[in-house]
C-alpha positions as CSV (number, residue, x, y, z in Angstrom):
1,X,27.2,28.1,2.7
2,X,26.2,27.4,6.2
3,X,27.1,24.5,8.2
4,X,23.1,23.3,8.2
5,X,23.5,23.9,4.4
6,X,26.0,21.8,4.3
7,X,25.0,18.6,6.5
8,X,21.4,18.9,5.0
9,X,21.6,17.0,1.7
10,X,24.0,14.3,4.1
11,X,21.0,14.0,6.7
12,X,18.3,14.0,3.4
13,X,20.7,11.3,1.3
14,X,20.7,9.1,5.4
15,X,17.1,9.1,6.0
16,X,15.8,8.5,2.2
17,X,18.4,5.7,1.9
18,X,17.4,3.9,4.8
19,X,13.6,4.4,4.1
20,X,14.0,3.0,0.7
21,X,16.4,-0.4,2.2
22,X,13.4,-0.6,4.5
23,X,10.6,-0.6,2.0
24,X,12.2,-2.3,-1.3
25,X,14.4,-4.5,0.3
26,X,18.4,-5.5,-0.2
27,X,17.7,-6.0,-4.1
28,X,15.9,-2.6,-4.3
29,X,18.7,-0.7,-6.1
30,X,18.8,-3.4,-8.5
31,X,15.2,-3.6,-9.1
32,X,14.5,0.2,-9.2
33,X,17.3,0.6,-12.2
34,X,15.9,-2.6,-14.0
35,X,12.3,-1.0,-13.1
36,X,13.2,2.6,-14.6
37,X,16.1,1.5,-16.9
38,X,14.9,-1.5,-19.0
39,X,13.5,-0.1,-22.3
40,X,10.4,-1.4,-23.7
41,X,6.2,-1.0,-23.8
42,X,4.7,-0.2,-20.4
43,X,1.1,-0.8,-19.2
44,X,1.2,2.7,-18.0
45,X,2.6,5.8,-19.4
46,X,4.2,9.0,-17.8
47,X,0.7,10.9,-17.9
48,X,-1.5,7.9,-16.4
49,X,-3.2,8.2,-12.9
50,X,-1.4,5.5,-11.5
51,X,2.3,6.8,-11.5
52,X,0.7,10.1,-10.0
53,X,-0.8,7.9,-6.7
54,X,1.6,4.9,-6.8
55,X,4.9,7.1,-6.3
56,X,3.6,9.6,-3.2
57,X,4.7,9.8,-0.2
58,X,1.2,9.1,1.0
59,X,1.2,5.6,0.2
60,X,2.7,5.2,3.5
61,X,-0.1,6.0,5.6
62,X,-2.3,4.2,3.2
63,X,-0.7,0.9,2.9
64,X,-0.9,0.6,6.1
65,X,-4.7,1.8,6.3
66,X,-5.1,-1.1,3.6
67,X,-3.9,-3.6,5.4
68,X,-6.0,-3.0,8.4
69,X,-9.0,-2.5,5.8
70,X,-7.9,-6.1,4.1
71,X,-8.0,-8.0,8.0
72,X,-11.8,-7.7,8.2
73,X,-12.6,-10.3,5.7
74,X,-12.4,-13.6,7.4
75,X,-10.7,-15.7,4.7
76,X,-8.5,-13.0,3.4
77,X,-7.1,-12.7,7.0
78,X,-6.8,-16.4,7.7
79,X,-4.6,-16.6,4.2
80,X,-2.5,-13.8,5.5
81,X,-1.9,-15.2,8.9
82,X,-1.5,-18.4,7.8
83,X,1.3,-17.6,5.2
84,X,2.1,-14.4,4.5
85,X,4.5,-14.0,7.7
86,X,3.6,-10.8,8.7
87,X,4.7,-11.4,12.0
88,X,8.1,-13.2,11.4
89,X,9.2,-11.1,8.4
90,X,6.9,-8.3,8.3
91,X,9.4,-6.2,6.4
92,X,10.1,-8.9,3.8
93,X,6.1,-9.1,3.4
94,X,6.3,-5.3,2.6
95,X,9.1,-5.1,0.2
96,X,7.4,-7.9,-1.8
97,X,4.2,-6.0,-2.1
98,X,6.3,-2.8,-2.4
99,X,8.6,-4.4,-5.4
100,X,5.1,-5.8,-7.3
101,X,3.6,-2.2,-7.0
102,X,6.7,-0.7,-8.6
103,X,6.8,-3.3,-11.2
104,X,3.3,-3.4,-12.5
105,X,3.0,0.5,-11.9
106,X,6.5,1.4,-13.7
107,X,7.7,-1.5,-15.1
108,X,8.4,-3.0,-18.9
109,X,5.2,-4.8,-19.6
110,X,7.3,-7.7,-20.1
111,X,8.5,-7.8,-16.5
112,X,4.7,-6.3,-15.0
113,X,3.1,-9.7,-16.6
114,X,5.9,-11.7,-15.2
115,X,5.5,-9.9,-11.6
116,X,2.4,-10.8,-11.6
117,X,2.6,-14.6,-12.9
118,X,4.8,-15.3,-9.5
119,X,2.2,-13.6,-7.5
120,X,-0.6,-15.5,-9.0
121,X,2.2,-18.8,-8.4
122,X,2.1,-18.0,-5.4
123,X,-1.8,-17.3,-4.8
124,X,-2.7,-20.5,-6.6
125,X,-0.8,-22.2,-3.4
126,X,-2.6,-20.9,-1.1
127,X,-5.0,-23.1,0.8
128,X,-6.5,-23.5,3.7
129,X,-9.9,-23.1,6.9
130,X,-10.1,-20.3,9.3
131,X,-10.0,-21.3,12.4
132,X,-14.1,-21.2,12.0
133,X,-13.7,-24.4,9.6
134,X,-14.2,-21.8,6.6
135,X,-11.6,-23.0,3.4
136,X,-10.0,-20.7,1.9
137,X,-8.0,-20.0,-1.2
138,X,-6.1,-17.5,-2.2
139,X,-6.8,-18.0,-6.1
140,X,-10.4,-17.0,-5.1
141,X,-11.6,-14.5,-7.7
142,X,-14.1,-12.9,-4.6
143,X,-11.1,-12.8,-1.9
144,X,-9.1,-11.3,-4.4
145,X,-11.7,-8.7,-5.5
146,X,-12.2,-7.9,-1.6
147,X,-8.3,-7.4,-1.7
148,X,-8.0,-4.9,-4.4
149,X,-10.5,-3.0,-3.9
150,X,-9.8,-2.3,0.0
151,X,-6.0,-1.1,-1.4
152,X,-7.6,0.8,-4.2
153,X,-9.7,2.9,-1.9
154,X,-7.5,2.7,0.7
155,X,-4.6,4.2,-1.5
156,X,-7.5,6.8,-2.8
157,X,-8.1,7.9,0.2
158,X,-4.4,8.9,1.3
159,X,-3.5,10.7,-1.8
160,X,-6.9,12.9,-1.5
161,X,-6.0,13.8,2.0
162,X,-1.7,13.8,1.9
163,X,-0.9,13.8,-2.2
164,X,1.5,16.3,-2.7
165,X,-0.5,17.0,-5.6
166,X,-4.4,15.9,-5.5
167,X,-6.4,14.6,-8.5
168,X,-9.7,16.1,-9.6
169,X,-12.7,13.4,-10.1
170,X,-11.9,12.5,-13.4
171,X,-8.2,11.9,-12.3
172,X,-9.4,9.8,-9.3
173,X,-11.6,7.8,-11.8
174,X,-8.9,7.4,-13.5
175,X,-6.9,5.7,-10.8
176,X,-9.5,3.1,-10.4
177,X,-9.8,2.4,-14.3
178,X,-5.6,2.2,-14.1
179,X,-5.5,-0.6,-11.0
180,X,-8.4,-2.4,-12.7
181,X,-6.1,-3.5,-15.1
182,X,-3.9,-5.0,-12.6
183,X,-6.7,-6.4,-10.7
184,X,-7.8,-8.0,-14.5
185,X,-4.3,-9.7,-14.8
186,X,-4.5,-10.9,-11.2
187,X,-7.1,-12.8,-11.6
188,X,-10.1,-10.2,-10.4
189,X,-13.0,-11.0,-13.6
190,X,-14.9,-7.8,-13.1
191,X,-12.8,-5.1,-10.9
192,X,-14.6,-1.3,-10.7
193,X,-13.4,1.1,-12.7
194,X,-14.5,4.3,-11.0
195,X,-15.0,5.6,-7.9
196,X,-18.5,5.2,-8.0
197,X,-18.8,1.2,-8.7
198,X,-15.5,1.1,-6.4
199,X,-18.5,2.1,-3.5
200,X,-20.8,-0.2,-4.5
201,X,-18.4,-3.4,-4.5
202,X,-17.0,-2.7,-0.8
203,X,-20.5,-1.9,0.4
204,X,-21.3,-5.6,-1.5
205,X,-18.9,-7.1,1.1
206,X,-20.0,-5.6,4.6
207,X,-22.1,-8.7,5.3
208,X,-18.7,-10.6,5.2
209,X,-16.9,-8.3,7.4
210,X,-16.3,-9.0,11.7
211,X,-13.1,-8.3,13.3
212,X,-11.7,-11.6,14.1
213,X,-9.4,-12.5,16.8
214,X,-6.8,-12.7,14.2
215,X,-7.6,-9.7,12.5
216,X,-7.4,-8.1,15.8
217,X,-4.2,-9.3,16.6
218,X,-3.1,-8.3,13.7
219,X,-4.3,-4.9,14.2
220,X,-2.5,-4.9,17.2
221,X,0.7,-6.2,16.1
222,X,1.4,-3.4,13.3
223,X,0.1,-0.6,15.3
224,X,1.8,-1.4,18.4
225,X,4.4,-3.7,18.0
226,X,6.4,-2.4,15.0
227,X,9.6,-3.8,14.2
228,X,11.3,-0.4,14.9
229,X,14.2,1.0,16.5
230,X,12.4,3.5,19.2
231,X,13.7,6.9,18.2
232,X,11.6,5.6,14.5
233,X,8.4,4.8,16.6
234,X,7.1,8.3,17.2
235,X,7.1,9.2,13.4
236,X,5.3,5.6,13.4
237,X,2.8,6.4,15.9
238,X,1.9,9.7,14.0
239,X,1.8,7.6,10.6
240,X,-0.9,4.8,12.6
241,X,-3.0,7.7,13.9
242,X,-3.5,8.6,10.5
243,X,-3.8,4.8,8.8
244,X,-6.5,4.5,11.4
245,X,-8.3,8.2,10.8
246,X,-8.1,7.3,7.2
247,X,-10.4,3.9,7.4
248,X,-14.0,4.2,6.9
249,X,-15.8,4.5,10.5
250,X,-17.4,0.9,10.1
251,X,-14.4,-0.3,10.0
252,X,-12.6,1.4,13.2
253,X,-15.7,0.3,14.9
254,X,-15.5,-3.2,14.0
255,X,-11.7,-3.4,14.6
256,X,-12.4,-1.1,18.1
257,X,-9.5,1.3,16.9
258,X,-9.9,4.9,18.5
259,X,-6.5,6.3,18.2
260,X,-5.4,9.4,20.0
261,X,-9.0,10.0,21.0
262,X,-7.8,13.1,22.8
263,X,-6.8,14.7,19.6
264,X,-9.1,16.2,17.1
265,X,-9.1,15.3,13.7
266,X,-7.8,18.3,12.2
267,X,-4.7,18.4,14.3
268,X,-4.0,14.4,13.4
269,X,-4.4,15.6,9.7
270,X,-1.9,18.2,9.9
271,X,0.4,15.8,11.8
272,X,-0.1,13.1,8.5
273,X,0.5,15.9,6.1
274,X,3.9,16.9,8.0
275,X,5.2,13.0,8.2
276,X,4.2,13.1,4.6
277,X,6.0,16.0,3.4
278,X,9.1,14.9,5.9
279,X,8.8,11.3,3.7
280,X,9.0,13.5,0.2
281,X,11.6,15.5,1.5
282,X,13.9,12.8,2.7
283,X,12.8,10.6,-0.5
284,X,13.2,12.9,-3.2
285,X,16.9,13.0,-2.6
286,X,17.2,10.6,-4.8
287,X,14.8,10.6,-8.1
288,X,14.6,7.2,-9.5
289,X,16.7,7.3,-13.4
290,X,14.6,7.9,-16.3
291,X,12.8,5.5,-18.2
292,X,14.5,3.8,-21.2
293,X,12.4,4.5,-24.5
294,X,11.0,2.7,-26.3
295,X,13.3,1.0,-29.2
């Protein structure tokens, strides 16, 4: 064995450790073996859509697409600059979301309905105006549709373009039927269930959408003022370019995002499908334990 045989797994084991502290948080550990480990009934089996999309590597480029998606409704980004802390703990806002995605996606359904009773807690709380005089809550059965289904395509979108395995149509479909039942439990009446009425509903919404001052801010806050060490913040910059490439091109209009202009698209693709494959790498140095059955 070579040395760069041997230091290899050492570098992998460093750099999927630290991305997974990063993204579930201090109790992550404990969470992923209660997540994997606890037997019981889940709302999702091995085989479903879901698992395929949830536990890519290409979620990383399209949370963060999501999140700029998300900004554009008014209320939605009033609720999330008014409480969410994005700015003062932007990492602890991700490992929340990160820890409810892993629970409802992989989790006992035991533990997926009681993930999703806090977050509904916590929704139920939320009140407020935009700074137009516009109340908001963050209970709202329409805010919350506008909320999933920017995610849901959002999340679509990256694992057609960066999945290390793509679905076919019906798979995709799938998907959308699989986080409709999330969206159901949430609180979301009526939530698509293809890809098809997953269309229609956003394009029901563009009459609400402007980019805001906050949502601008906001957009200029998570792709330019990252919470990063610097030698992290070129892999960053190539995962943005891609978040951005991967919203619709209303959207990057309204928000007046043109990254890397002087790059064309096929090279930015190639650049998200090697930060992507970097993420698997480093990540799948450590496989999650298998599920508990069922008793």
């Amino acid at each position: 064995m070579n040395t760069s045989e041997r230091s290899g797994p050492g570098l992998r084991e460093r750099i999927g450790t630290s991305l997974f502290s990063h993204v579930a948080g201090p109790t992550g550990p404990e969470n992923r073996a209660r997540i994997h480990g606890a037997p019981g009934p889940r709302w999702f089996g091995p085989e479903r859509p879901i698992r395929t999309v949830h536990g890519d590597a290409s979620m990383f480029i399209g949370g963060l697409s999501a999140l700029l998606l998300q900004s554009l409704h008014p209320r939605a980004m009033a609720a999330v600059a008014g409480h969410s802390g994005f700015r003062g703990d932007p990492w602890g806002r991700l490992q929340r979301t990160s820890t409810f995605l892993a629970y409802t996606t992989y989790g006992t359904a035991e533990d997926a309905q009681l993930a999703v009773d806090r977050v509904r807690a916590v929704h139920e709380r939320i009140r407020g105006t935009t700074p137009t005089g516009e109340p908001y809550h963050a209970a709202d059965p329409h805010l919350l549709c506008w909320v999933h289904c920017a995610e849901v395509d959002s999340f679509l979108r990256a694992h057609q373009r960066f999945g290390a395995e793509p679905l076919d149509g019906a798979g995709y479909d799938g998907y959308v039927a699989d986080a409709a039942r999330v969206a159901r439990a949430l609180g979301v009446p009526d939530p698509p269930c293809d890809r098809a009425a997953l269309a229609l509903r956003l394009a029901s919404y563009r009459s609400e959408l402007r980019a805001t001052p906050q949502a601008r801010d906001a957009a200029r806050f998570v792709l330019r003022e990252p919470p990063l060490p610097w030698p992290a913040r070129g892999p960053y910059a190539v995962l943005a370019s891609n978040a951005v490439r991967l919203l619709p091109p209303w959207a990057r209009s309204l928000l007046g995002l043109h990254t890397a202009p002087y790059l064309p698209d096929g090279l930015v693709h190639l650049s998200g499908r090697g930060l992507t494959g970097s993420i698997r790498w480093a990540m799948g140095g450590s496989q999650p334990p298998r599920e508990a059955s069922t008793p």
